[in-house]
C-alpha positions, 0 to 999 in steps of 0.5 A: 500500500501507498501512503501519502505523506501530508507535506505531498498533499500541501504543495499543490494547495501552496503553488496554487495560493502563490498563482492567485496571490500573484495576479491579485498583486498584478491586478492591483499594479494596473488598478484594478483590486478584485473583491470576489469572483464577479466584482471589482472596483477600479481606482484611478492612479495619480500622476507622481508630480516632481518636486517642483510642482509640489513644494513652495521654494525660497526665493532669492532677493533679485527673483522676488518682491518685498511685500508692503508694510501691513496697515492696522484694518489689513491686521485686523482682517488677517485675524478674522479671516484666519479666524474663519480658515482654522474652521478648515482643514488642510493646506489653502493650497490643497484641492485647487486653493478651496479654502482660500476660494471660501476665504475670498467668497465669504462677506467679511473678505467681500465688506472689505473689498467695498470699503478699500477699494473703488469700482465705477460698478457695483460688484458681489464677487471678486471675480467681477472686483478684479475684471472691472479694475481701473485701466492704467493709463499712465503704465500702458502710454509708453507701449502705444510709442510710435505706433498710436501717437494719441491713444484714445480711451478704447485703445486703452481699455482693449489694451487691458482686456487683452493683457488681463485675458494673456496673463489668464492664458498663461496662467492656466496653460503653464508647464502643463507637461511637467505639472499637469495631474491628468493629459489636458487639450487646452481648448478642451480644458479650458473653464468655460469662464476663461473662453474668450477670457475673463474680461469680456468685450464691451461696447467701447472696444469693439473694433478696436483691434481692426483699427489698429490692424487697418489704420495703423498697419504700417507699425503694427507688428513692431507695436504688437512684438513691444506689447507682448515683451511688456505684458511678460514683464508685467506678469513677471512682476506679479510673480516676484511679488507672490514670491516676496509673499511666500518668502515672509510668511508661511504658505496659508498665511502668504496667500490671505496676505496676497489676498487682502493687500492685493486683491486684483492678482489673487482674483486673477490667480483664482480665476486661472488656476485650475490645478495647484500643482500647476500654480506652484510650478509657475511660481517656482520655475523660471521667469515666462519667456 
């Protein structure tokens, strides 16, 4: 008579336990965890971001600006809204700056808005603070040099539409390779706010562009390459501020600043920012070109 030992008996048991355990682990990899025979739940992967993309660096002097003295009403707001903030958790910056985007909808943040700053219109929002903000003139003038002697007031004001729908383009398009979370089609993935830009076109500008294209073809496309050299280093600019921000205070806290001292770039941060990761990528990478 045969007899079998029990060891004999266990290996086919074990080979087939290492088979099943091995295409659950490879199921697992390519996302899919099974729960039963018939069921399965699938889970998306996140993109690995680099570094750059995650963290808020220190920036050097000559890369950043110092921002301004903090008046004692900017004191006072800080404490209320960082007040209202510790109600919740986590970073401003996590989810696309959520918590900040409640910060800056909340009637206290609104209230100030009113009280501070003026507005030829009435306004509810930020967003309609920030795009209905008084043109300068005086800083758009040498751009019209040698081109239109005498700008009129719709050249100054389709100028300015179209530096503040620029400065969202880029916002919302830079580095996208490398910081983007998900593939994105920029026309696909534009917010339906940003189509066309957030600044809409008015009455006085219509026309405008095609004046300038007709009328004044003959210095045109040196006048468009000197607007375009001007509208990078103006957002620039508000990078090196942001920076001076972020390299005085801790994040959470630099953003309410940025928020109270400056209203019109934190409306046009929040307006284009669509991914966090991309925000902190502009902010840490080189200067746009």
């Amino acid at each position: 008579m045969i007899r079998f030992q029990p060891i004999m008996l266990f290996i086919p048991f074990l080979f087939i336990s290492i088979i099943a355990l091995l295409s659950c682990t490879e199921k697992q990899k390519s996302g899919t965890v099974l729960i039963e025979d018939e069921e399965t739940i699938t889970y998306p992967i996140k993109k690995e971001l680099p570094v750059e993309c995650q963290i808020i660096e220190t920036y050097p002097e000559n890369e950043s600006v110092i921002p301004p003295i903090a008046e004692e009403m900017h004191k006072q707001l800080f404490v209320e809204l960082d007040e209202l903030r510790q109600l919740f958790e986590g970073s401003i910056l996590e989810n696309n700056l959520e918590i900040l985007r409640i910060l800056t909808r909340s009637q206290i943040y609104i209230d100030y808005l009113k009280r501070t700053f003026h507005r030829d219109a009435p306004f509810e929002t930020l967003e309609e603070f920030w795009t209905t903000q008084p043109i300068p003139t005086e800083l758009y003038r040498p751009i019209f040099d040698g081109f239109i002697e005498a700008p009129e007031p719709d050249d100054f004001a389709y100028l300015h539409r179209n530096l503040l729908n620029w400065k969202a383009t880029v916002l919302h398009t830079y580095v996208i390779p490398i910081c983007a979370r998900d593939p994105i089609d920029y026309f696909l993935n534009k917010p339906l706010h940003l189509r066309g830009g957030p600044v809409k076109k008015t009455d006085l500008t219509n026309g405008t562009l095609e004046k300038w294209v007709t009328h004044y073809s003959d210095g045109y496309e040196s006048f468009r390459s000197r607007k375009r050299k001007k509208f990078i280093t103006f957002l620039n600019t508000d990078k090196k501020k942001i920076r001076g921000y972020f390299n005085m205070y801790d994040v959470d806290d630099a953003l309410i600043w940025l928020a109270i001292q400056d209203p019109n770039l934190i409306g046009l941060i929040l307006s284009s920012t669509v991914d966090e990761a991309m925000f902190i990528g502009w902010i840490n990478y080189r200067d746009t070109q």
